[in-house]
C-alpha positions as CSV (number, residue, x, y, z in Angstrom):
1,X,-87.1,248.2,77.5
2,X,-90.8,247.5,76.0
3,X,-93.9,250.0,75.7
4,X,-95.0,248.2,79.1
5,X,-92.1,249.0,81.4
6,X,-91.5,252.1,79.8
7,X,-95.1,253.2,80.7
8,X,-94.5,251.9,84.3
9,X,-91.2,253.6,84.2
10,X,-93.4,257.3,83.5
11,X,-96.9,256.8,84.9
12,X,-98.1,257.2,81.4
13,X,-100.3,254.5,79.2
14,X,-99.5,252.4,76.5
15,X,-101.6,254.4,74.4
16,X,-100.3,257.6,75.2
17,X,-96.8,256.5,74.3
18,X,-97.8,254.9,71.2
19,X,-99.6,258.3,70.3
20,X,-96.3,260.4,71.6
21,X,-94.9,258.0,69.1
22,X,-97.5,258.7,66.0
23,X,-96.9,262.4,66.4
24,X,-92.8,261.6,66.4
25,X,-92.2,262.7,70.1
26,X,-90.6,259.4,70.6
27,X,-89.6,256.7,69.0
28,X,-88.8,253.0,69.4
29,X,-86.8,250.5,67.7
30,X,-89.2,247.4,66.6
31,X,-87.9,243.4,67.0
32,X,-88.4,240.8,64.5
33,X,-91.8,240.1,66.2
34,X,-92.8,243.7,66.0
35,X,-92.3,244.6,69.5
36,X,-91.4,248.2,70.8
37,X,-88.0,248.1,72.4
38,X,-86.7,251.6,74.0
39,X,-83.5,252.8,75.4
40,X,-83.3,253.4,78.8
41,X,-83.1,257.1,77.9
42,X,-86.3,256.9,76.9
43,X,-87.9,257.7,80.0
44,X,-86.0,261.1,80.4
45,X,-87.8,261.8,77.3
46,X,-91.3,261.3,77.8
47,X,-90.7,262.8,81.8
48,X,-89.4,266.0,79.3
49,X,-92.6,265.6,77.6
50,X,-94.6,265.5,80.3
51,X,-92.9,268.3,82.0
52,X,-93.5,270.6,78.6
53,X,-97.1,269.7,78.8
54,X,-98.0,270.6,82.6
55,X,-95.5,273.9,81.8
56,X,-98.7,274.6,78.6
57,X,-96.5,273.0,75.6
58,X,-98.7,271.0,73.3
59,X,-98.3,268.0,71.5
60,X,-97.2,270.6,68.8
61,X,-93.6,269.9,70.3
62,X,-91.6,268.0,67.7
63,X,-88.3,266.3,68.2
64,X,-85.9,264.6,65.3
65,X,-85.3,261.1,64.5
66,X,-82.1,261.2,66.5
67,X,-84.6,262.4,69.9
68,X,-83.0,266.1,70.0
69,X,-85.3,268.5,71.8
């Protein structure tokens, strides 16, 4: 899926998942023409994320390449 129908998928931005994805919270594999393409499991993820934030967790919350909590 692309950065738009992931953020319709969470109720979060564009921006907000590119910066989940600067900080390494996420990450997305990128097409020939530089597009962000996600897997569908994805948007367990960032609702994880999102979950950890409202819960107090900061942005401080790191997961590996392979998107283990």
């Amino acid at each position: 899926m692309r950065i738009g129908e992931l953020a319709q998928a969470t109720a979060v931005s564009r921006d907000t998942l590119r910066f989940y994805e600067e900080r390494g919270l996420i990450a997305a594999q990128r097409s020939a023409n530089g597009y962000r393409h996600y897997p569908a499991e994805m948007v367990q993820l960032v609702q994880f994320i999102k979950t950890a934030q409202r819960l107090g967790f900061s942005h401080a919350l790191q997961v590996d390449a392979d998107g283990q909590h």
